[in-house]
C-alpha positions as CSV (number, residue, x, y, z in Angstrom):
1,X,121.7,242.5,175.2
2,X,122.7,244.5,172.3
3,X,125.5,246.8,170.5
4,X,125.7,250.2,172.2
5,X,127.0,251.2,168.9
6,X,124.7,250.1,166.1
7,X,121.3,252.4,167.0
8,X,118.2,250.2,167.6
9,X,120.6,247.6,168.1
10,X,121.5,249.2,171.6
11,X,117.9,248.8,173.1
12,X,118.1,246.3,175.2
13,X,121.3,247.8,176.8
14,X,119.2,250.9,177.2
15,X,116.7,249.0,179.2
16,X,119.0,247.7,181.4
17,X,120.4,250.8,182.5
18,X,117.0,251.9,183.6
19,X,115.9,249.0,185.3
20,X,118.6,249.1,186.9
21,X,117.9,252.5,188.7
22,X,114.2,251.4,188.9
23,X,113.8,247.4,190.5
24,X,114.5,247.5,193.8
25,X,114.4,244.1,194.2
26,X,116.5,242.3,196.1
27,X,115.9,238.9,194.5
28,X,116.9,240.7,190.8
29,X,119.9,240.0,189.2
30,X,120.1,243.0,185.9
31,X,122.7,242.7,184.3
32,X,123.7,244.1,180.7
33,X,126.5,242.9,177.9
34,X,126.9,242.0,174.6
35,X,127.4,238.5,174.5
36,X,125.5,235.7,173.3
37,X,125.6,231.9,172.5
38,X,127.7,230.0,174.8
39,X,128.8,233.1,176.8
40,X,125.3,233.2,178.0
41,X,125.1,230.3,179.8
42,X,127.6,231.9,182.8
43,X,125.0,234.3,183.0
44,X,121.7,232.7,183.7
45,X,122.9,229.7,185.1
46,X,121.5,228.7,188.7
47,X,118.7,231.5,188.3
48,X,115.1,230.8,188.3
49,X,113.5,233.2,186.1
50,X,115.5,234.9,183.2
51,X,114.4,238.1,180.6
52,X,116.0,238.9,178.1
53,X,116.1,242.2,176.5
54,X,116.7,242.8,173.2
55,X,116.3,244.0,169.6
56,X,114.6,241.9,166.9
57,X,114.3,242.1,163.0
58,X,111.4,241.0,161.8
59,X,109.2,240.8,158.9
60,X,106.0,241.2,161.1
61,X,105.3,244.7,163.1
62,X,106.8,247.7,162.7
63,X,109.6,249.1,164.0
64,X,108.8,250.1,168.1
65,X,107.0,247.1,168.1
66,X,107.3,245.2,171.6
67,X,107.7,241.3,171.4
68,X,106.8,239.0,174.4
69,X,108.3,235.7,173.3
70,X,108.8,232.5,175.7
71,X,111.7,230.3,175.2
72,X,111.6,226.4,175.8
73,X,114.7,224.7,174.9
74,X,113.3,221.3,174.8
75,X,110.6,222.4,172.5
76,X,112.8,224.7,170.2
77,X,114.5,223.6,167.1
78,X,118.2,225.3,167.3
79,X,119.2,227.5,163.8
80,X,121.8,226.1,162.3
81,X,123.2,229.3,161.1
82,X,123.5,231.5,164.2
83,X,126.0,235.5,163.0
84,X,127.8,235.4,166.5
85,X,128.4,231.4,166.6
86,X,126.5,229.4,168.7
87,X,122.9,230.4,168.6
88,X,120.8,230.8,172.6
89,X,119.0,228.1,171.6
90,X,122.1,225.4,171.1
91,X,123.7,226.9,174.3
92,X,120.8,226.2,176.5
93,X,120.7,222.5,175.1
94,X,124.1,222.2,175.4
95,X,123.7,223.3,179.2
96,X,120.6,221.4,179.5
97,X,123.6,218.1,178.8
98,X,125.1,219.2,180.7
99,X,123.7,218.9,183.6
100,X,123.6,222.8,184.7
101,X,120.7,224.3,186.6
102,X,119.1,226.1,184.2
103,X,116.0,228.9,184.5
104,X,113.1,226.9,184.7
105,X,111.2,230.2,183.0
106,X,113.0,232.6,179.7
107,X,111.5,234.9,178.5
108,X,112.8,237.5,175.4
109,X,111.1,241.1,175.5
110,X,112.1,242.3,171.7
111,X,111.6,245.4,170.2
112,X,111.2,245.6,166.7
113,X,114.7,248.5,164.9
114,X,114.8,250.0,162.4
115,X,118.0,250.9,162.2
116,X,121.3,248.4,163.2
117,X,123.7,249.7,160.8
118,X,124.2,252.9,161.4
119,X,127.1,254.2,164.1
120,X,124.9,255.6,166.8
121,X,125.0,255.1,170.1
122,X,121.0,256.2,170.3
123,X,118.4,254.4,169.1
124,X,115.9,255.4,166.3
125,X,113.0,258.3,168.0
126,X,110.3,255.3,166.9
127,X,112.4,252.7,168.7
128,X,113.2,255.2,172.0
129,X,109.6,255.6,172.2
130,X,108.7,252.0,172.9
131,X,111.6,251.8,175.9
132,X,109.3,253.0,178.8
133,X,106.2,250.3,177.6
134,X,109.1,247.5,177.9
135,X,110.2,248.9,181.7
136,X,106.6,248.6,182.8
137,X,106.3,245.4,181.0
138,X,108.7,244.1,182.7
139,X,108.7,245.4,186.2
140,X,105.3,244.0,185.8
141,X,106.9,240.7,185.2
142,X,109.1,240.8,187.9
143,X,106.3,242.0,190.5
144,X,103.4,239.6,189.3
Protein backbone atom coordinates (compact mmCIF):
# COMPACT_ATOMS: atom_id res chain seq x y z
CA UNK A 1 0.00 0.00 0.00
CA UNK A 2 1.16 3.43 -0.24
CA UNK A 3 1.42 6.79 -2.50
CA UNK A 4 3.97 6.27 -5.32
CA UNK A 5 4.23 9.90 -5.08
CA UNK A 6 4.88 11.14 -1.53
CA UNK A 7 8.72 9.39 -0.90
CA UNK A 8 8.73 6.98 2.09
CA UNK A 9 5.16 6.89 1.58
CA UNK A 10 5.70 4.73 -1.60
CA UNK A 11 7.44 1.73 0.23
CA UNK A 12 5.15 -0.59 0.43
CA UNK A 13 4.37 -0.17 -3.37
CA UNK A 14 8.11 -0.67 -3.82
CA UNK A 15 7.90 -3.98 -2.04
CA UNK A 16 5.34 -5.25 -4.06
CA UNK A 17 7.03 -4.73 -7.22
CA UNK A 18 9.84 -6.89 -6.07
CA UNK A 19 7.95 -9.61 -4.65
CA UNK A 20 6.34 -9.76 -7.35
CA UNK A 21 9.44 -10.74 -9.52
CA UNK A 22 10.75 -12.80 -6.55
CA UNK A 23 7.65 -15.40 -4.91
CA UNK A 24 7.10 -17.90 -7.18
CA UNK A 25 4.36 -19.16 -5.47
CA UNK A 26 1.58 -20.35 -6.94
CA UNK A 27 -0.68 -20.12 -3.81
CA UNK A 28 0.36 -16.01 -3.63
CA UNK A 29 -1.81 -13.46 -4.50
CA UNK A 30 0.66 -9.79 -4.52
CA UNK A 31 -1.00 -7.36 -5.32
CA UNK A 32 -0.31 -3.49 -4.98
CA UNK A 33 -2.65 -0.17 -4.84
CA UNK A 34 -3.49 2.67 -2.97
CA UNK A 35 -6.63 2.02 -1.38
CA UNK A 36 -7.62 1.47 2.05
CA UNK A 37 -10.73 1.30 4.37
CA UNK A 38 -13.65 -0.26 2.82
CA UNK A 39 -11.92 -0.68 -0.55
CA UNK A 40 -9.79 -3.19 1.13
CA UNK A 41 -12.14 -5.67 1.94
CA UNK A 42 -12.50 -6.66 -2.17
CA UNK A 43 -9.08 -7.39 -1.79
CA UNK A 44 -8.47 -9.84 0.99
CA UNK A 45 -11.67 -11.32 1.10
CA UNK A 46 -11.85 -15.25 0.74
CA UNK A 47 -7.93 -15.45 1.37
CA UNK A 48 -6.32 -17.18 4.21
CA UNK A 49 -3.32 -15.38 5.05
CA UNK A 50 -2.97 -11.61 4.25
CA UNK A 51 0.40 -8.99 4.66
CA UNK A 52 0.24 -5.98 4.35
CA UNK A 53 3.00 -3.66 3.32
CA UNK A 54 3.30 -0.41 4.17
CA UNK A 55 4.71 2.87 5.68
CA UNK A 56 4.19 3.89 9.28
CA UNK A 57 4.74 7.15 11.39
CA UNK A 58 5.65 6.63 14.50
CA UNK A 59 6.99 8.15 17.62
CA UNK A 60 9.08 4.87 18.45
CA UNK A 61 12.13 3.85 16.02
CA UNK A 62 13.76 5.56 13.60
CA UNK A 63 13.12 6.03 10.26
CA UNK A 64 14.19 2.36 8.23
CA UNK A 65 12.77 0.79 11.08
CA UNK A 66 10.87 -2.53 10.09
CA UNK A 67 7.56 -3.16 12.04
CA UNK A 68 5.97 -6.71 12.41
CA UNK A 69 2.51 -6.02 13.65
CA UNK A 70 -0.46 -8.69 13.84
CA UNK A 71 -3.89 -7.50 13.36
CA UNK A 72 -7.11 -9.11 15.16
CA UNK A 73 -10.20 -7.43 14.44
CA UNK A 74 -12.08 -8.76 17.25
CA UNK A 75 -9.47 -7.75 19.67
CA UNK A 76 -8.76 -4.19 18.11
CA UNK A 77 -10.49 -1.04 19.12
CA UNK A 78 -11.33 0.81 15.56
CA UNK A 79 -9.99 4.84 15.47
CA UNK A 80 -12.49 6.96 15.17
CA UNK A 81 -10.67 9.40 13.09
CA UNK A 82 -9.25 7.46 10.19
CA UNK A 83 -7.43 10.57 6.99
CA UNK A 84 -8.83 8.33 4.12
CA UNK A 85 -12.39 7.49 5.67
CA UNK A 86 -12.98 4.37 7.02
CA UNK A 87 -10.03 3.07 9.01
CA UNK A 88 -8.80 -1.16 8.18
CA UNK A 89 -9.84 -1.75 11.38
CA UNK A 90 -13.78 -0.74 10.98
CA UNK A 91 -13.73 -2.36 7.48
CA UNK A 92 -12.65 -5.69 8.74
CA UNK A 93 -15.52 -5.50 11.44
CA UNK A 94 -17.76 -4.38 9.11
CA UNK A 95 -16.87 -7.55 6.91
CA UNK A 96 -16.65 -9.63 9.87
CA UNK A 97 -21.03 -8.61 9.99
CA UNK A 98 -21.14 -9.25 7.35
CA UNK A 99 -20.68 -12.43 7.06
CA UNK A 100 -17.60 -12.45 4.51
CA UNK A 101 -14.79 -14.92 4.68
CA UNK A 102 -12.25 -13.11 5.98
CA UNK A 103 -8.17 -14.06 6.45
CA UNK A 104 -8.07 -15.99 9.39
CA UNK A 105 -4.19 -14.49 9.81
CA UNK A 106 -3.11 -10.21 8.92
CA UNK A 107 -0.34 -9.27 9.31
CA UNK A 108 1.14 -5.36 8.63
CA UNK A 109 5.10 -5.21 7.75
CA UNK A 110 5.70 -1.29 8.34
CA UNK A 111 8.59 0.55 7.82
CA UNK A 112 9.15 3.55 9.75
CA UNK A 113 9.55 7.35 6.69
CA UNK A 114 10.90 9.92 7.14
CA UNK A 115 9.72 11.68 4.56
CA UNK A 116 5.72 11.70 3.14
CA UNK A 117 5.46 15.12 2.01
CA UNK A 118 7.73 15.66 -0.32
CA UNK A 119 6.90 14.93 -4.36
CA UNK A 120 9.09 12.01 -4.97
CA UNK A 121 8.46 9.03 -6.38
CA UNK A 122 11.71 7.40 -4.45
CA UNK A 123 11.92 6.87 -1.03
CA UNK A 124 14.31 8.41 1.51
CA UNK A 125 18.22 6.43 1.04
CA UNK A 126 17.52 5.42 5.03
CA UNK A 127 14.07 4.10 4.13
CA UNK A 128 15.42 2.23 0.57
CA UNK A 129 17.88 0.59 2.67
CA UNK A 130 15.47 -1.26 4.89
CA UNK A 131 13.41 -2.72 1.51
CA UNK A 132 15.53 -5.92 0.99
CA UNK A 133 15.26 -6.92 5.16
CA UNK A 134 11.27 -6.54 4.46
CA UNK A 135 11.55 -9.00 1.11
CA UNK A 136 13.36 -11.62 3.14
CA UNK A 137 11.08 -11.02 5.98
CA UNK A 138 8.44 -11.73 4.17
CA UNK A 139 9.31 -14.44 1.79
CA UNK A 140 10.23 -15.96 4.92
CA UNK A 141 6.69 -15.56 5.95
CA UNK A 142 5.29 -16.93 3.07
CA UNK A 143 7.70 -20.07 2.98
CA UNK A 144 7.55 -20.94 6.82
Amino acid sequence: MGNPFRCDDTVGLKIAEILKEKCNDKNVVVKSGSIDGLAMLDEIIGFDKVILIDSIESENGNPGDIFKIKIDPTETKPSLVASHGVDFISALKIGIQFGYKMPAQIFVYAVKIKDNTTFNEDCTDVVSASIPEVIQRVLGEIEG
